[in-house]
N, C-alpha and C positions, 0 to 999 in steps of 0.2 A: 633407807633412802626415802626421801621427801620430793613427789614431783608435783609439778604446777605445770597447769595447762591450759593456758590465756585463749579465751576467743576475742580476738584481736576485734575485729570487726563489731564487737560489742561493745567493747571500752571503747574505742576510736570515735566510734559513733554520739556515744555519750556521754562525751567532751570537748566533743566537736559542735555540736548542736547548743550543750551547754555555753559555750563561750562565743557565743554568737556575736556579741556583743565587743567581743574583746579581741588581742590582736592577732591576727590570725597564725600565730604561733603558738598560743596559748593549750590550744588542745592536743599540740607536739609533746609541751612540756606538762601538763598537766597527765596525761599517756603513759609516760616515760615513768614518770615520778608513781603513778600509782601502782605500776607492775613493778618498778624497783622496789618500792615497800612489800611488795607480795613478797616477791622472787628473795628478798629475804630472808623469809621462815623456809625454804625450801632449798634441798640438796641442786635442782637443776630444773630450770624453766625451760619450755617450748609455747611458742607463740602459733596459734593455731590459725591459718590463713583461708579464706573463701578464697578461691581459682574457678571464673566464669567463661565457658557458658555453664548455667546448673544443668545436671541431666535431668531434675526433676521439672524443667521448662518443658521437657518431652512429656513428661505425664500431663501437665498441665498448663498450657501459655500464663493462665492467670498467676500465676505464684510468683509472688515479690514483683508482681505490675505494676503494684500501684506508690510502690516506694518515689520519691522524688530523686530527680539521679541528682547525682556530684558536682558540685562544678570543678573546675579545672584545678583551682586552690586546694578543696578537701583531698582529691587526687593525689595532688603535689605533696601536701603535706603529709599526706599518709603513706605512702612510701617514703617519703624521710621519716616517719615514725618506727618504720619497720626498719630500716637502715639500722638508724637508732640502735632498737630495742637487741638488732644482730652483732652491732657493733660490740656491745654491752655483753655479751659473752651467751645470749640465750640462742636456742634453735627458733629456725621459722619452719615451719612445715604445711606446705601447700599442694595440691595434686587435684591437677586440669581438670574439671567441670564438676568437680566436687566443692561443699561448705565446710565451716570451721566446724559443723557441729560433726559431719562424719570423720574427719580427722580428729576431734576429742575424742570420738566412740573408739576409735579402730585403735588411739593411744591407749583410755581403757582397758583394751579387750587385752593389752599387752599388758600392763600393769595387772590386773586381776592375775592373770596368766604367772607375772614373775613375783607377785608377793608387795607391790609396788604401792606406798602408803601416795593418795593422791589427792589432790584439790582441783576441782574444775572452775576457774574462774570465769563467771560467765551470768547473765542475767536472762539468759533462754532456757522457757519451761521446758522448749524439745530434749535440752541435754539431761533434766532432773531423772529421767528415763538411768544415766549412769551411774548415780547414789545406790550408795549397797554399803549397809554399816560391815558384815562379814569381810567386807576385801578393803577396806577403809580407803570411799571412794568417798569424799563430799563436794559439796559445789557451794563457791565462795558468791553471792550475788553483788553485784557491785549497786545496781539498784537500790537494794533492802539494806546494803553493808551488812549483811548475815551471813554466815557458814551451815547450810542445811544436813543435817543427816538424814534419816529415813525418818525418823520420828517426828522432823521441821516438815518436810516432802505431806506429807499424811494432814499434819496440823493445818498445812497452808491449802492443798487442793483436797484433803478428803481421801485422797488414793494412795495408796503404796507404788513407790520409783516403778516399779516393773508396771504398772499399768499407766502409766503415764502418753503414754503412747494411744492408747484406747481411750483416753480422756481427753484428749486431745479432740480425738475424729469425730468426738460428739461435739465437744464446746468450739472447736475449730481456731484458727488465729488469724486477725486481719492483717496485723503485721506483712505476714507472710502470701495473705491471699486463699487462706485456708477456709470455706465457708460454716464447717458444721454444720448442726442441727438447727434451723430455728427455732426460736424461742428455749433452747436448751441452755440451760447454764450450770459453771461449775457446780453449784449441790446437787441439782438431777443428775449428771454425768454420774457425779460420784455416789448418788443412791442408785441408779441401774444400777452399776460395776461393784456392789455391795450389794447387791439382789439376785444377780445372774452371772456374778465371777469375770466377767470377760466382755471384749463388744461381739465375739462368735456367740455368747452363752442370749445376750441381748437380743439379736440376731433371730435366734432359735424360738423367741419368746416374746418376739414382737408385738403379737397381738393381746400378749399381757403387760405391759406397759402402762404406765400411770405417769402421768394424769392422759383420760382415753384420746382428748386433743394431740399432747405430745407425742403420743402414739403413731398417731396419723401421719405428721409432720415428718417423724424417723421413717415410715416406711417412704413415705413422700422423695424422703432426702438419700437412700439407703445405698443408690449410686456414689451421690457425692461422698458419702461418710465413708463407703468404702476406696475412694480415691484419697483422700483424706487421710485414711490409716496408712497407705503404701509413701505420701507425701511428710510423714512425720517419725517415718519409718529412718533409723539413723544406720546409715552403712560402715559398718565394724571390720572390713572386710580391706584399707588400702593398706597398701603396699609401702612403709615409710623406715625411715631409717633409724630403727627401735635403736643399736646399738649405741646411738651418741650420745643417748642419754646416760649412758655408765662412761663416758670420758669428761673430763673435767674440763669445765668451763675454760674458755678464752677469750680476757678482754680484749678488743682491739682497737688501735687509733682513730679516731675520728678523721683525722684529715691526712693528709700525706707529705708532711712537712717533713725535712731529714733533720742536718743538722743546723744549729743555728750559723745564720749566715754571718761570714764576715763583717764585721763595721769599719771599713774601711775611711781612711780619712777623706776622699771625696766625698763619701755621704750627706745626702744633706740630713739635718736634723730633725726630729720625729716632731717640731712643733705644728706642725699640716695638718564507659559504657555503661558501668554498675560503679557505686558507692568500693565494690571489692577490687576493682581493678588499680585501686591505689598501691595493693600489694603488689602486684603482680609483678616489680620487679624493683631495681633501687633507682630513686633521682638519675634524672638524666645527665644530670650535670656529675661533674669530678673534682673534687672529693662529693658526696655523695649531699652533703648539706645544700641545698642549690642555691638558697637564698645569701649566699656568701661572696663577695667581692671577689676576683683572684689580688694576690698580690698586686700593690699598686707597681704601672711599670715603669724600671726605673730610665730607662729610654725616655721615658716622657719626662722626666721630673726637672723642676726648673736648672741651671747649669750649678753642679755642683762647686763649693771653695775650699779650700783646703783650710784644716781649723789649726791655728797655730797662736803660739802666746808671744800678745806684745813683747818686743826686745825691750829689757831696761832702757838702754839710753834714749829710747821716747817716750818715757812713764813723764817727764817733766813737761812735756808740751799737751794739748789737748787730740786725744788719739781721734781720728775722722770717724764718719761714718761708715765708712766699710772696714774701716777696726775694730768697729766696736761688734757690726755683722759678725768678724768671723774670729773674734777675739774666745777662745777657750781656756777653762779652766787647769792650772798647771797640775791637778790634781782632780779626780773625779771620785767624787764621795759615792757616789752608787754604783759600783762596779757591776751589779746584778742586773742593772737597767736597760733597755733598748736605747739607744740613741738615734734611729733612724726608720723611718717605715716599716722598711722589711722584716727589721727585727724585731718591731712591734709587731707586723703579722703575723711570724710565726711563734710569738710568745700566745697570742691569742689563739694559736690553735694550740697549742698546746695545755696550754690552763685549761679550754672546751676539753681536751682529753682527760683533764685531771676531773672530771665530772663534777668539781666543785662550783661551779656557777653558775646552774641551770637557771637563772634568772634572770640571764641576756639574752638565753635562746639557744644562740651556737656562735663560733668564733668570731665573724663579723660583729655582733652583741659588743663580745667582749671589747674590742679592736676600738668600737667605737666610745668606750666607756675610760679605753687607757689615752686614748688621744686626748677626750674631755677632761679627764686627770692631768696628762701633760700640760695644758695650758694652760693648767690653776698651780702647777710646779708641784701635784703630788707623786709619789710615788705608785706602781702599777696594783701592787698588792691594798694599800691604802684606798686608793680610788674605789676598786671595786670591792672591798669593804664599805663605801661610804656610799655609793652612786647604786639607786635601784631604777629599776625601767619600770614606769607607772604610766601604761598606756601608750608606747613607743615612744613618752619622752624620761627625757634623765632628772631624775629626785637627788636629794641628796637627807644625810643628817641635819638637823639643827645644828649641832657642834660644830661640823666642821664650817657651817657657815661663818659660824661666829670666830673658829678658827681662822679662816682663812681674812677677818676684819684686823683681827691680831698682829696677823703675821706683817698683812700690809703695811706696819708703822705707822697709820693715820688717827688711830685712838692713845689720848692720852690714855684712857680707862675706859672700859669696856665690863663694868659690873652687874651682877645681881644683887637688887637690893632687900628683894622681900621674894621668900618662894612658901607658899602654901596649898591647901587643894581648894582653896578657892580665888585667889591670884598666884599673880606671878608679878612683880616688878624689876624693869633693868632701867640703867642709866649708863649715857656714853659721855664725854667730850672729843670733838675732833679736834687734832691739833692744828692750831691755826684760827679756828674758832672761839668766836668773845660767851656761845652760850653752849650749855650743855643740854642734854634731853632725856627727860625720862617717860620711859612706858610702862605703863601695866594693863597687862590681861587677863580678865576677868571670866568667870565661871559661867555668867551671863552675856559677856562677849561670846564665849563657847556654843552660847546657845542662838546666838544670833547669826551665826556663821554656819549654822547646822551641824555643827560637830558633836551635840549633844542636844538631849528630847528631856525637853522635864518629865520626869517619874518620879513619884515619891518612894518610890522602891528602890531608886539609886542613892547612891551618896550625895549630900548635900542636896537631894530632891531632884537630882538628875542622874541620866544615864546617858553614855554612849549611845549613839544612831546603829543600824542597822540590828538584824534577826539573828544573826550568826553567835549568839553567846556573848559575853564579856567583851568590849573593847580595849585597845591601851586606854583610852579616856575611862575608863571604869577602872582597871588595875592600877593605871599609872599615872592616875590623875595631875600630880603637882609635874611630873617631867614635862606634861604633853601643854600644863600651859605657861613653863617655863622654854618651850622650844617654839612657840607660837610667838611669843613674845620678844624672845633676842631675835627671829627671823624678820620682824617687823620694825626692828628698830635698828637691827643693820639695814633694814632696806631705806629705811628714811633719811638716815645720816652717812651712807654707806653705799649709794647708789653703783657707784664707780669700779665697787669693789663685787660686789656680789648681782650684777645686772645679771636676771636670767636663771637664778637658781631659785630650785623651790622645792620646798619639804613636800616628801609625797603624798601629804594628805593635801595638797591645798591641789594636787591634779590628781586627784581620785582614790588615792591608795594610803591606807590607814597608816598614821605613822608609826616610825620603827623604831622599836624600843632595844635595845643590847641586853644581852644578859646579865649585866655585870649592874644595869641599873635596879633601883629600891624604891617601894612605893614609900614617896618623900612625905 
């Protein structure tokens, strides 16, 4: 058996801060997604939770003072993270005025104990104290993207796991409000504890210490360090519920939608204190996602009509407008579809269940993505294939742009004339129109839109913008300016039809390539 054991509070933090920028959902899903990918390699995940007040605030007022608190959103959204991650089939395990590092320690203590192959997910040196190659205990850093064993642990601070804790009380951590040694840093720490075994052995041998300044400084500091040592000390010792770790996971619903609601013919139609107290219990709201609408109510909704098919014998005359309102098809080609709010919302919690679309966020996301679909007459599945969220607004593909010019009737042609990796040419006529129009998009349009940095290390002497490795503009060159291209010449001739759509590079978010495409 394979166990994983997330310090929640670690990752939370460092995706939360990371996406600062971005929408304040972003370090939900970005969370989610990284402990899914862990929680993979492993038989069964526990999410390890800080529960404040800390008792080590009793040794010390200073410790973890100086952190900036939460505000209301990190709060919010971190407990729907945790929601989440429980939802998801993993344990949460938290226990009042203790951190996630003495709940790592005390799971440890339990794995060592039963034989328990184990990964410590976590970018805190206090937990590298629980690496032990013998009991195959390693710590995955999210920081470093590393997997340390004893022999990483040594390379990276000098010391062996088990003194870890002693190296600590010399070098200290501001983080946490921990002060150390002055002027002591990781290689002195680690040549005392390579000199004299221990910080008791240190201790004993004070007045032989080198260099004779640093000397001084430790005796100077010999309170603090010993306050120090009991503050980095991890309590192996709670009381948690070792047993669920041998029962096998349980996914559970996201939302609490039953079964899908009737579509009734009066419906109307679907075209319409501390940073840790985030854990400390789920969303206040129910279902637990808070940021989610409730069903829209249908008590409010405008007065329903009953959908019924014109009678033949007025097919000959011109049917009114309130025939044509509530005139339905004698036949409906999408039996799978929602035809009414309600049961567009509860398809959208449910697809949120299906875990497949963590790119909306959660079922509102989605809700709001099949509405957008509906009004362009796609399909629900379709849409949210085609429509991504780039910065709380809706993107779509180039194709279906170009589809959706198509479908409209108003182009005689709608062609590509020329594709290479250094243009792209299309040409349209609308019908009704004496002229046609063609565009092309150029490799040096690319660069003048910032889509791409001259480099002579790139192709054709450019490259992709951004640090992050390869772009599709570097893979996918002739797609990305063959999709620039039809997006701008439906917009010119096409206004009507595509007002308001936009491929997701042109609002921030690199365009999206299918698998199925070929660098042209």
């Amino acid at each position: 058996m394979k166990l994983l054991l997330v310090d929640f509070s670690g990752v939370w933090r460092m995706h939360w801060h990371a996406s600062a920028d971005q929408e304040v959902s972003a370090a939900y899903e970005k969370t989610v997604s990284r402990v899914r990918a862990l929680a993979a390699e492993h038989d069964r995940t526990v999410i390890c939770c800080d529960a404040p007040p800390y008792r080590r605030k009793e040794l010390s007022p200073a410790y973890k003072s100086d952190r900036e608190p939460p505000t209301q959103a990190m709060i919010e959204q971190g407990r729907r993270t945790v929601y989440r991650l429980e939802q998801d089939g993993h344990l949460i395990w938290r226990v009042k005025g203790f951190e996630a590092d003495d709940v790592v320690a005390s799971a440890v203590k339990w794995a060592r104990d039963n034989a328990t192959q184990t990964t410590i997910a976590s970018s805190d040196k206090d937990l590298m104290q629980c690496v032990s190659d013998s009991h195959r205990i390693t710590q995955y850093s999210f920081a470093a993207d590393k997997t340390f064993a004893e022999a990483d642990v040594i390379a990276k601070f000098g010391v062996h796991p088990k003194d870890m804790g002693d190296w600590l009380a010399l070098v200290g951590d501001k983080s946490d409000g921990i002060a150390g040694v002055p002027g002591v840093g990781p290689k002195t720490a680690a040549k005392w504890l390579a000199e004299w075994g221990s910080l008791a052995g240190i201790f004993d041998n004070a007045d032989q210490l080198e260099p004779k300044g640093l000397s001084l400084k430790f005796y100077e500091a010999r309170d603090a360090v010993r306050l120090a040592r009991k503050l980095v000390t991890l309590d192996d010792s709670l009381e948690l519920p070792f047993g669920d770790v041998l029962k096998a996971a349980e996914v559970k619903p996201l939302n609490d939608a039953g079964a899908f609601p009737e579509e009734k013919e009066e419906e109307q139609d679907m075209t319409d204190d501390d940073a840790a107290d985030m854990i400390s219990g789920p969303p206040k709201s129910e279902p637990k996602n808070d940021s989610e609408p409730p069903p829209p109510p249908q008590d409010k909704a405008p007065p329903a009509v009953k959908l019924v098919a014109t009678p033949k014998a007025d097919t000959k005359s011109a049917p009114t407008e309130t025939a044509l309102a509530t005139m339905a098809p004698v036949e409906w080609s999408m039996q799978l579809e929602p035809r009414a709010s309600a049961g567009a919302w509860w398809l959208a919690q449910k697809l949120e269940d299906s875990r497949m679309y963590p790119q909306f966020g959660n079922a509102a996301g989605i809700y709001a993505m099949l509405l957008r679909g509906r009004a362009l007459g796609l399909d629900a599945t379709t849409a949210l294939a085609s429509f991504h969220n780039i910065k709380g607004k809706i993107a779509m593909h180039a194709d279906l742009i170009e589809a959706l010019v198509l479908r409209s009737g108003k182009a005689e042609y709608f062609d590509c004339i020329e594709t290479t990796s250094k243009k792209a040419v299309y040409e349209t006529k609308r019908k009704g129109s004496r002229n046609k129009l063609r565009i092309e998009f150029t490799i040096e349009d690319a660069w003048q839109a910032d889509l791409v940095t001259k480099d002579q290390r790139g192709q054709d002497g450019f490259r992709g913008v951004g640090d992050k490795g390869p772009s599709n503009w570097d893979k996918y060159r002739s797609t990305m300016l063959r999709h620039r291209c039809k997006t701008q010449l439906a917009r010119a001739v096409y206004a009507d039809v595509v007002l308001g759509l936009y491929m997701p590079e042109e609002l921030g978010g690199e365009g999206v390539i299918d698998a199925e495409y070929e660098v042209a």
